[in-house]
C-alpha positions in Angstrom: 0.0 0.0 0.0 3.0 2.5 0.6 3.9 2.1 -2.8 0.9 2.7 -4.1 0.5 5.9 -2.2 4.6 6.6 -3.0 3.3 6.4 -6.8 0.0 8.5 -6.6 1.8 11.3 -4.4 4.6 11.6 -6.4 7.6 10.9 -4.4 10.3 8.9 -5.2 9.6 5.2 -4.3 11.7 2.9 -1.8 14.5 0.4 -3.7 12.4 -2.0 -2.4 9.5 -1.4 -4.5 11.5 -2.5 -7.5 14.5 -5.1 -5.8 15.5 -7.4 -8.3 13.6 -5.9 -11.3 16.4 -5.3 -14.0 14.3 -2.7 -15.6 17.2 -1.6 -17.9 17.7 -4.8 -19.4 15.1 -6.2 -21.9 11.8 -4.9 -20.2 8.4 -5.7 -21.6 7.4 -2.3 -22.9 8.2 1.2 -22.7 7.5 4.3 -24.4 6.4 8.0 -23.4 2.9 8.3 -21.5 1.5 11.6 -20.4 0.2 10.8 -16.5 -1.8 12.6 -14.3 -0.7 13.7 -10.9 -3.2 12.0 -8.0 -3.4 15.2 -6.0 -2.1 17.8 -7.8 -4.2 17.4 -11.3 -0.9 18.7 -13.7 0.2 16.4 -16.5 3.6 15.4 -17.1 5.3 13.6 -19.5 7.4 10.3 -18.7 9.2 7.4 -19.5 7.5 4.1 -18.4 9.0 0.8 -18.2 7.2 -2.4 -18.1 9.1 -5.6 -16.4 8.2 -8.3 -14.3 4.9 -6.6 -13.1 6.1 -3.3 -12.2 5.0 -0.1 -14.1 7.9 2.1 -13.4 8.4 5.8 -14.5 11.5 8.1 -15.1 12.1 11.7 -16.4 14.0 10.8 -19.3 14.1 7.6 -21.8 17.8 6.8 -20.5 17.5 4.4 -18.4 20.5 2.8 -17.3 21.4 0.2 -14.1 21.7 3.3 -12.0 18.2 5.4 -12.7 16.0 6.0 -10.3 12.3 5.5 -10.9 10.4 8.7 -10.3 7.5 6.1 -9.7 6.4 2.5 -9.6 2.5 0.3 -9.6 3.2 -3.2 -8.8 0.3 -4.4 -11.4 -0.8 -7.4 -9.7 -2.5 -5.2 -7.3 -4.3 -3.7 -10.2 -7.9 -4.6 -11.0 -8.2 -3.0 -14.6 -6.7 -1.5 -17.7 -9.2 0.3 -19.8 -9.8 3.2 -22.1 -10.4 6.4 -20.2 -11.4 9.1 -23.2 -15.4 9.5 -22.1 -13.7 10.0 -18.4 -10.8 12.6 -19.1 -12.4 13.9 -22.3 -9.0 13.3 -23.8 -7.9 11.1 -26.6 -5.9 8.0 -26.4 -6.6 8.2 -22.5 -6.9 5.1 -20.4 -6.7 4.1 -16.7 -5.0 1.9 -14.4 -7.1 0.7 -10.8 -6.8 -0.6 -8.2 -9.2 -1.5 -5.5 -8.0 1.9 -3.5 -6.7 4.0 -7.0 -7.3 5.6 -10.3 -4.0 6.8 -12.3 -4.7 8.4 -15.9 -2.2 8.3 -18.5 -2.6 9.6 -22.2 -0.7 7.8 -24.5 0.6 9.8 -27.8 -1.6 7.4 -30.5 -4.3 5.3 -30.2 -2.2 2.3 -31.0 0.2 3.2 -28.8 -2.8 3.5 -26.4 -4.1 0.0 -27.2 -0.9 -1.6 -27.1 -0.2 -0.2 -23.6 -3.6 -1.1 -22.3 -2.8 -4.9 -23.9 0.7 -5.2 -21.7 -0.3 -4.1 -18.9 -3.8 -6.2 -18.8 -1.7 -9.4 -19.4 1.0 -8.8 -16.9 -1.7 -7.7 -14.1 -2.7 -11.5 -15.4 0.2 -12.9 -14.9 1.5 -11.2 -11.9 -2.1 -11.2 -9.8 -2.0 -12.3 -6.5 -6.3 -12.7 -6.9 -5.8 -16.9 -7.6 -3.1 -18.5 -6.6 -2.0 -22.1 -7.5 -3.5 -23.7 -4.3 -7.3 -22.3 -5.7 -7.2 -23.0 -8.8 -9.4 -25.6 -8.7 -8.8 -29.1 -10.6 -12.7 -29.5 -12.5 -11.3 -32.1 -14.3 -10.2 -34.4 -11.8 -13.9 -33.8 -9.7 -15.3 -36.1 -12.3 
């Protein structure tokens, strides 16, 4: 939850946030995303990486071993990825939720937009703590 509120507030977030994600190295996605502030409603342009379900975000697109992400969203915590225009009145918009958030990004195309909202859905799949292997339930086996 701290770094939730560490990415919605703005401040820097703890090297623990993202320990052991190499996000220089061979991330998932990245690419410029407009995001809104949570408090104070400016935009700003950044630099988001994608890796090993953590949305992280810096100043500028070089990013090397020693950058320091001006923010990070674990996205297994997330609920949804979805198309935010008739919210923000703003093309290419779309949100990212969690149970206790809301952070708006504007992307710079529509397919940029799509292709964003397409990682991060399948890596808040992949990296969900919602179902774990021990509930997954067998209905094959139940015969």
């Amino acid at each position: 939850m701290e770094n939730l509120w560490r990415a919605a507030t703005g401040q820097d977030p703890s090297p623990e946030d993202y320990d052991g994600v190499e996000f220089w190295s061979n991330p998932e996605r990245t690419g410029w995303l407009t995001k809104q502030g949570e408090y104070i409603k400016t935009w700003r342009r950044r630099w988001f990486v994608l890796k090993q379900g953590k949305l992280l975000w810096f100043k500028d697109s070089h990013v090397t071993r020693n950058s320091t992400p001006r923010g990070v969203v674990p996205v297994g915590t997330c609920l949804t990825v979805r198309g935010a225009e008739d919210i923000l009145h703003k093309p290419c918009a779309f949100e990212l939720s969690s149970n206790q958030d809301t952070m708006y990004f504007i992307a710079d195309s529509e397919k940029e937009k799509e292709e964003w909202i397409n990682s991060i859905g399948r890596s808040i799949v992949q990296h969900s703590r919602s179902v774990t292997d021990s509930e997954v339930v067998d209905y094959v086996s139940r015969g």
